[in-house]
C-alpha positions as CSV (number, residue, x, y, z in Angstrom):
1,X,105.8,74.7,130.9
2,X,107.2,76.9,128.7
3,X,104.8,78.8,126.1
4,X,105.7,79.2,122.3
5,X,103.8,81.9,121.4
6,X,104.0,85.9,121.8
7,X,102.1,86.8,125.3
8,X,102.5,90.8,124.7
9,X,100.7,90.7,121.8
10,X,97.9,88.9,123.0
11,X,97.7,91.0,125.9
12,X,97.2,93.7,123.9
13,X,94.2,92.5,121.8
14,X,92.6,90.9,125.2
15,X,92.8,94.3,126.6
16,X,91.3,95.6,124.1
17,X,88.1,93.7,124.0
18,X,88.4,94.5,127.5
19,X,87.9,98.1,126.3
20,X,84.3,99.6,127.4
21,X,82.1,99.2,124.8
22,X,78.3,100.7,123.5
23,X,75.2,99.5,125.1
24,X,72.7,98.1,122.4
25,X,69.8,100.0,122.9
26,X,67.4,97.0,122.0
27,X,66.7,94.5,124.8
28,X,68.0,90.8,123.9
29,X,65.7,88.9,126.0
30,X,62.0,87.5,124.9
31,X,59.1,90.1,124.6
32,X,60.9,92.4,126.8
33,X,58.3,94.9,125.5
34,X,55.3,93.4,126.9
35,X,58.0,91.9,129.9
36,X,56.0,93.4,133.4
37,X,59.3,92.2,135.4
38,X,60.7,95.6,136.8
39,X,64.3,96.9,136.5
40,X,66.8,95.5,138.4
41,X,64.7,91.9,139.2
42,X,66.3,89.1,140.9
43,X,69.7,87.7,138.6
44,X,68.9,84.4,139.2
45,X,65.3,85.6,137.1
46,X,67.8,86.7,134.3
47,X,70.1,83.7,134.3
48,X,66.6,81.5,134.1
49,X,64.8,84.2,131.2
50,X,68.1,83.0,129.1
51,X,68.0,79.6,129.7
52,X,64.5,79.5,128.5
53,X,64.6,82.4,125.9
54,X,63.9,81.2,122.2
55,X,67.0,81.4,120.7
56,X,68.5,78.4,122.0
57,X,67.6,75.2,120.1
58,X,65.1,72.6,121.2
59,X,68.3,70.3,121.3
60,X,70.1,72.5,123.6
61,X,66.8,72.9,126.5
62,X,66.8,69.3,126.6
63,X,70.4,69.1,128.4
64,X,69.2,71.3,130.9
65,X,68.3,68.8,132.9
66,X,71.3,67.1,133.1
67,X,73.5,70.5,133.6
68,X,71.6,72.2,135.4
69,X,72.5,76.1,134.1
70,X,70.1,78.0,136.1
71,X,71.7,76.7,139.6
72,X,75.5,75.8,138.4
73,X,75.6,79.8,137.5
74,X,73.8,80.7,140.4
75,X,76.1,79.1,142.5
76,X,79.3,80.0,140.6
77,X,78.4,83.3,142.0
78,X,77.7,85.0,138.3
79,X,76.6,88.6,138.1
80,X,76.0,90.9,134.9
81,X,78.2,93.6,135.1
82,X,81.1,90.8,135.6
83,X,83.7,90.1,132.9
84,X,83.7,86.8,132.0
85,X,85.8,84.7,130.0
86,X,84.4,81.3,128.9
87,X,87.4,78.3,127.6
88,X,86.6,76.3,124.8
89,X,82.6,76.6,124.7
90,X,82.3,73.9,122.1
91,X,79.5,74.9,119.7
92,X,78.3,77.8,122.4
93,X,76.0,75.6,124.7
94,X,76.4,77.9,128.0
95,X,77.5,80.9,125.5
96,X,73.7,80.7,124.4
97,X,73.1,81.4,128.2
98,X,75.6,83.7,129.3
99,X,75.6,86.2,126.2
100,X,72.1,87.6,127.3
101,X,72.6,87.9,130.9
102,X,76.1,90.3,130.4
103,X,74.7,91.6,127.2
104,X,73.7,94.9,128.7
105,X,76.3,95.5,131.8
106,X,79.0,93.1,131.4
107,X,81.4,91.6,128.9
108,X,81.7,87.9,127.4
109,X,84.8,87.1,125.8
110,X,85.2,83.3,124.5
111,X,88.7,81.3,124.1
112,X,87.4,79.1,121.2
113,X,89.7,76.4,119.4
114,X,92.4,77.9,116.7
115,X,91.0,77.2,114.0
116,X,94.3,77.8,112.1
117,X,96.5,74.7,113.8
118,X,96.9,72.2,111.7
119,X,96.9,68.6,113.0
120,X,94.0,68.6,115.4
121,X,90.9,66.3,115.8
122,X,88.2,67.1,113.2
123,X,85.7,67.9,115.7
124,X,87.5,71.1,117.2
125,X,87.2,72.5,113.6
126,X,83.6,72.0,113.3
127,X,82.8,72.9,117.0
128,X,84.5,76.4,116.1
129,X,82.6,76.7,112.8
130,X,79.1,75.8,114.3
131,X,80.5,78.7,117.3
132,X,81.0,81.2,114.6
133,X,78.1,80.7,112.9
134,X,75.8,81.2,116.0
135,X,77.6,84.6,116.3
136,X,77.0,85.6,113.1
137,X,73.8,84.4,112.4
138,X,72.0,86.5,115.5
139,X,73.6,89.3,116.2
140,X,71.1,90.4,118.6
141,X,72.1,88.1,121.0
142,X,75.8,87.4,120.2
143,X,77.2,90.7,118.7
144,X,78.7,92.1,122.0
145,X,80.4,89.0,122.3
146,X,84.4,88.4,121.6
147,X,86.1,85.4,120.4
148,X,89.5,84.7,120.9
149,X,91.4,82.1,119.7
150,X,93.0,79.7,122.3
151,X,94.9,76.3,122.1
152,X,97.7,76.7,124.7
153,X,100.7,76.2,123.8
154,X,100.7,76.2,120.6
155,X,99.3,79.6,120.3
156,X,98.4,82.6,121.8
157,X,98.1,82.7,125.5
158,X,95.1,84.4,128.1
159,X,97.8,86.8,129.3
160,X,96.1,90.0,130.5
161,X,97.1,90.0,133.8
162,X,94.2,91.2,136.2
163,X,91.6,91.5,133.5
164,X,88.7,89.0,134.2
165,X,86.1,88.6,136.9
166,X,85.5,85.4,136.1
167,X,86.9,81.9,134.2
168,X,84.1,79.2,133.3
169,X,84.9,75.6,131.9
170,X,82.7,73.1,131.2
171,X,83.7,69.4,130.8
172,X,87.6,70.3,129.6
173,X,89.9,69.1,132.3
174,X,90.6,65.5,131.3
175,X,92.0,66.7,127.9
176,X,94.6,69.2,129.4
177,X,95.8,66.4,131.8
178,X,95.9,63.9,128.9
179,X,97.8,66.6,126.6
180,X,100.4,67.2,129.5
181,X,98.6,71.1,129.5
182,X,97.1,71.2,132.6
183,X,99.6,72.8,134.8
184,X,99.8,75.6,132.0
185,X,96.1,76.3,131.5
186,X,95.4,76.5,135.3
187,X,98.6,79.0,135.2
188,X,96.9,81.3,132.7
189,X,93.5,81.3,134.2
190,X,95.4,82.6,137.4
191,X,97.0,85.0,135.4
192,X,94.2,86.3,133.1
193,X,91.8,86.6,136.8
194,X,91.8,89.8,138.6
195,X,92.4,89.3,142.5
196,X,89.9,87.7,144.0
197,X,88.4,86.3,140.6
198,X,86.9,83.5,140.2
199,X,87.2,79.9,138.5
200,X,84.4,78.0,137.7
201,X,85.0,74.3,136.9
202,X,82.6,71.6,135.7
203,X,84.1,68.3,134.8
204,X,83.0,64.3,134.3
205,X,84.1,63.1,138.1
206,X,85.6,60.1,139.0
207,X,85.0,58.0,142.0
208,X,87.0,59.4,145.4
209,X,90.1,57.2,144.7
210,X,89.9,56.1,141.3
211,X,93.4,55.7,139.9
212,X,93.8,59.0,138.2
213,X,95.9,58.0,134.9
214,X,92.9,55.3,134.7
215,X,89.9,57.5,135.0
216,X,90.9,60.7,133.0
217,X,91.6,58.0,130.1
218,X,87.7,57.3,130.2
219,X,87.0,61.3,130.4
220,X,86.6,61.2,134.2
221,X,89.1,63.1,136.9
222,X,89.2,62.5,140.5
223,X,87.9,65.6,142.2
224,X,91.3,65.5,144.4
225,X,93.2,66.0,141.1
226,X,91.1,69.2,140.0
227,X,91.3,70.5,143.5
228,X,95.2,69.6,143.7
229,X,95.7,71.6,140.0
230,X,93.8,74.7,141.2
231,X,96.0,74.9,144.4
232,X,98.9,74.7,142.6
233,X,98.0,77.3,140.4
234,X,97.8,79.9,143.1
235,X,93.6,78.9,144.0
236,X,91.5,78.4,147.4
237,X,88.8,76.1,146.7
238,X,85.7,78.5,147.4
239,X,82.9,76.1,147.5
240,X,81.8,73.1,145.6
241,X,78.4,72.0,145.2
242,X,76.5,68.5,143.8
243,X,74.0,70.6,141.3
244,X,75.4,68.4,138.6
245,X,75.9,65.1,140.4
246,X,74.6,62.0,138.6
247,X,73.9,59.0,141.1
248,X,73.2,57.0,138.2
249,X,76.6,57.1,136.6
250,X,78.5,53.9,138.0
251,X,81.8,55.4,136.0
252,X,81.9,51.9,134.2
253,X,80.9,51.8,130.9
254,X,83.0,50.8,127.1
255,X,83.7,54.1,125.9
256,X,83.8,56.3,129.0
257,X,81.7,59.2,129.3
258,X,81.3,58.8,125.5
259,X,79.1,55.7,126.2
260,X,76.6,58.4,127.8
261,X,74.4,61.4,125.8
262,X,75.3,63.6,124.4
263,X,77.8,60.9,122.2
264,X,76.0,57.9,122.7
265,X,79.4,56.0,121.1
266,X,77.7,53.0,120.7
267,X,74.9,53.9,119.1
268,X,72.2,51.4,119.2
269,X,74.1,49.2,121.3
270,X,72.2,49.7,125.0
271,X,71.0,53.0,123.6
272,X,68.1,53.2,126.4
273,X,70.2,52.1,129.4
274,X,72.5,54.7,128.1
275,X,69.5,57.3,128.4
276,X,68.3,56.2,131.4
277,X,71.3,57.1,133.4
278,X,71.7,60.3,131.4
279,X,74.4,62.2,131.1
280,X,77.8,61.9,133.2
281,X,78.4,62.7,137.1
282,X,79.9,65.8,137.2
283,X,81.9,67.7,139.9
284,X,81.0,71.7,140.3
285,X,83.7,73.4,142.0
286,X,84.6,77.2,142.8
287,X,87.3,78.8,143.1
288,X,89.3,82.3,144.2
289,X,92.1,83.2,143.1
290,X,94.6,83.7,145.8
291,X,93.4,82.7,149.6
292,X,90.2,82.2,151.1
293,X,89.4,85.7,153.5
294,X,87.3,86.2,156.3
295,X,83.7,86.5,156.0
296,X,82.8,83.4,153.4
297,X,80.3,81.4,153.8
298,X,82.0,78.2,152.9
299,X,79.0,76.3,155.1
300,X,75.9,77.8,153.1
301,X,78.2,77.7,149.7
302,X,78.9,73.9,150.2
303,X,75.3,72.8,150.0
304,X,73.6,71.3,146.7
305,X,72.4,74.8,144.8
306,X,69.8,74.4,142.4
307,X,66.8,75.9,140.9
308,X,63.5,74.5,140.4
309,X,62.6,75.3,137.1
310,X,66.1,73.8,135.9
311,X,65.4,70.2,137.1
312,X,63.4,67.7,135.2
């Protein structure tokens, strides 16, 4: 698919938030004063002192046990001195988590929603806004991070080739099939990832031979279809794991995943069935960029990856 925007340009304002940048000599995390956890402690300790550190809302800890943070970012591999780039974060609900854990040794950068298009849904404007707001209203824990603006084609594109250690997205997938985009996006990620990188892919999952066109009209994609994207894009499928599996999804319900929490599209209607099966089953897939070499672990990396303290 052809793009319509200006890549060079881009390139060079990604590379520049690429650019090294000041330390903040304040810690970001809880109490680190009084904190008796030495230097250098375990990362999956620093992804889990984020996930439970008091700047994320009450709202937000309550989904942890449906996505699981502490073991999906665990298993995707994360580490703080990466560079990351997160695509479309919403209203910053794994942004809350991955800001502190790069703060001090790696980079964030967000592709958020151009907030200049015209014609889009009303909710990608007030996602961006409630984004920008977090930034700006703790600066502590968001001020090393950079926001880009992102809706492919229409605008600027990732292009900065060989720049990022790692792509995260979260729940995204069946829009960029529905808006013809995919091919494109997974293109870009490709592009923007240095060799080896890494994708990291969450999305509402359909049952193994749903009818695709079907399924991604109710928010769920067959895992064969994300898998099949990736390839094409220039991807090995690294691992996947079932951190974020829901057994109590049957993929049937009136609005799609909508019909499940967070949206609750029904409202009243069933409201505690709704609950009770929680939010929607989710695939969890990683991948590299470029082939698969020798000396993975694909057996060890294919097993369920969790962490205690991030179930129920």
């Amino acid at each position: 698919m052809k793009h319509l925007h200006t890549k060079p340009l881009l390139s060079a304002a990604l590379c520049a938030l690429l650019m090294p940048a000041a330390v903040f000599a304040q810690p970001v995390l809880d109490n680190q004063a009084d904190d008796p956890r030495p230097r250098g402690w375990d990362l999956t300790q620093k992804i889990e002192a984020a996930t439970y550190a008091s700047h994320r809302s009450a709202e937000n800890k309550a989904r942890d046990q449906y996505r699981h943070p502490i073991g999906t970012l665990s298993f995707f591999g994360l580490t703080d001195d990466m560079t990351v780039l997160e695509i479309w974060p919403g209203s910053g609900w794994y942004t809350d988590i991955l800001a502190p854990v790069l703060h001090d040794n790696g980079k964030l950068i967000v592709a958020s929603y151009d907030p200049n298009l015209p014609e889009q849904p009303d909710y990608r404007y007030q996602l961006h806004n409630e984004l920008m707001g977090k930034f700006s209203g703790n600066p502590q824990v968001f001020g090393k991070v950079k926001a880009i603006a992102w809706s492919d084609p229409k605008t600027q594109s990732l292009n900065a080739a060989g720049q990022v250690d790692m792509v995260l997205t979260f729940r995204n997938i069946h829009g960029w099939i529905s808006d013809g985009l995919a091919e494109a996006v997974f293109a870009d990620f490709n592009e923007v990832l240095k060799p080896g990188g890494r994708l990291g892919i969450v999305q509402h999952r359909a049952p193994a031979g749903a009818d695709a066109k079907t399924s991604i009209e109710q928010g769920y994609v067959p895992e064969a279809t994300v898998i099949a994207l990736a390839n094409a894009a220039g991807f090995s499928l690294l691992a996947k794991s079932e951190v974020n599996a829901n057994l109590k999804d049957d993929h049937e319900h009136p609005e799609g995943v909508w019909t499940l929490p967070p949206s609750l599209r029904l409202g009243d209607s069933n409201r505690d069935e709704y609950l009770r099966i929680g939010e929607s089953d989710r695939m969890t897939l990683l991948f590299i960029k470029g082939e698969v070499t020798d000396g993975w672990d694909l057996t060890m990396r294919n097993q369920q990856v969790d962490h205690p303290a991030s179930m129920p």
